[in-house]
C-alpha positions in Angstrom: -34.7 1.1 -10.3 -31.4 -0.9 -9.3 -32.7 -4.2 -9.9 -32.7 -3.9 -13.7 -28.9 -2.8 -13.8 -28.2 -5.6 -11.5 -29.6 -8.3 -13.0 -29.0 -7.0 -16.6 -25.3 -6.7 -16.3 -25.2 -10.0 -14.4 -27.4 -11.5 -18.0 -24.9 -9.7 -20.2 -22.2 -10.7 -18.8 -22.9 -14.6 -19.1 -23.9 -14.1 -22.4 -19.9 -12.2 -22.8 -18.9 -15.4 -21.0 -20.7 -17.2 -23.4 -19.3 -15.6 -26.3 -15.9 -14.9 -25.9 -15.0 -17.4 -23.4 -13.8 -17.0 -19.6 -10.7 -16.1 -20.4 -11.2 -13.1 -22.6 -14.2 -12.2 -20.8 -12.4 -12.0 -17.5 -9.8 -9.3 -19.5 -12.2 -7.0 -20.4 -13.7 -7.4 -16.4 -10.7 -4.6 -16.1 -12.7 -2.1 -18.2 -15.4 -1.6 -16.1 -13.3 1.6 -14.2 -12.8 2.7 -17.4 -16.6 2.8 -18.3 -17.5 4.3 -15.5 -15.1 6.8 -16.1 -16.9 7.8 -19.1 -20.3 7.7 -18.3 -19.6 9.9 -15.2 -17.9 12.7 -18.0 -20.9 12.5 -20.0 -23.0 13.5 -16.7 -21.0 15.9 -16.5 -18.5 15.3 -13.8 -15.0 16.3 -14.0 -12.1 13.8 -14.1 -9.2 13.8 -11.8 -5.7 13.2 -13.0 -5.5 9.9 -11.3 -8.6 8.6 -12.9 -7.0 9.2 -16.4 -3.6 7.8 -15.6 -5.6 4.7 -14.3 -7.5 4.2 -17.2 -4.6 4.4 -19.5 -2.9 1.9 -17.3 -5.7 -0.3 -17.6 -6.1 0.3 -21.2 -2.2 -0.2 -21.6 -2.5 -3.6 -19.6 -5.2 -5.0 -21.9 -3.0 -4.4 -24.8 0.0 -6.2 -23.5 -2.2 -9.3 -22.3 -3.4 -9.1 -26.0 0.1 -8.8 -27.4 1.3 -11.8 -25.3 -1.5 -14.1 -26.4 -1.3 -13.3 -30.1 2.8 -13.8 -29.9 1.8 -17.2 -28.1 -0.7 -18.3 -30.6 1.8 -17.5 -33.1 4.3 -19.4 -31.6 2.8 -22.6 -31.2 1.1 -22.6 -34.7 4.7 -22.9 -35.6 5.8 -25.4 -33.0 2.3 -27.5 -34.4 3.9 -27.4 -38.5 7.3 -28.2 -37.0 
């Protein structure tokens, strides 16, 4: 019963690598709290107010990495025209 989760998330994860590259992939690495969070609502376990301020934290962090690379993309499709 564990082996498929284990070997399934390794598989889907390479394929994210794949995908999306190591860099972006390795962002999203940060959601996996986050998920577990959720799934563990959904079975019906109640959520502590730690857990929630974490996971907007973590949600919050993602965002500002995102910001930050779409500022720097930005910036050096200028730099390129200049």
């Amino acid at each position: 019963m564990g082996v498929f989760p284990s070997v399934g998330s390794f598989i889907f994860w390479n394929q994210g690598v794949k995908i999306l590259g190591a860099g972006k992939a390795g962002i999203t690495m940060n959601l996996i709290p986050v998920f577990t969070a959720i799934i563990s609502v959904t079975l019906g376990h109640a959520l502590e107010m730690s857990q929630m301020l974490g996971g907007l934290m973590t949600i919050a962090g993602m965002l500002l990495i995102a910001i930050k690379r779409k500022r720097v993309s930005q910036i050096s499709a200028l730099n390129s025209r200049a």
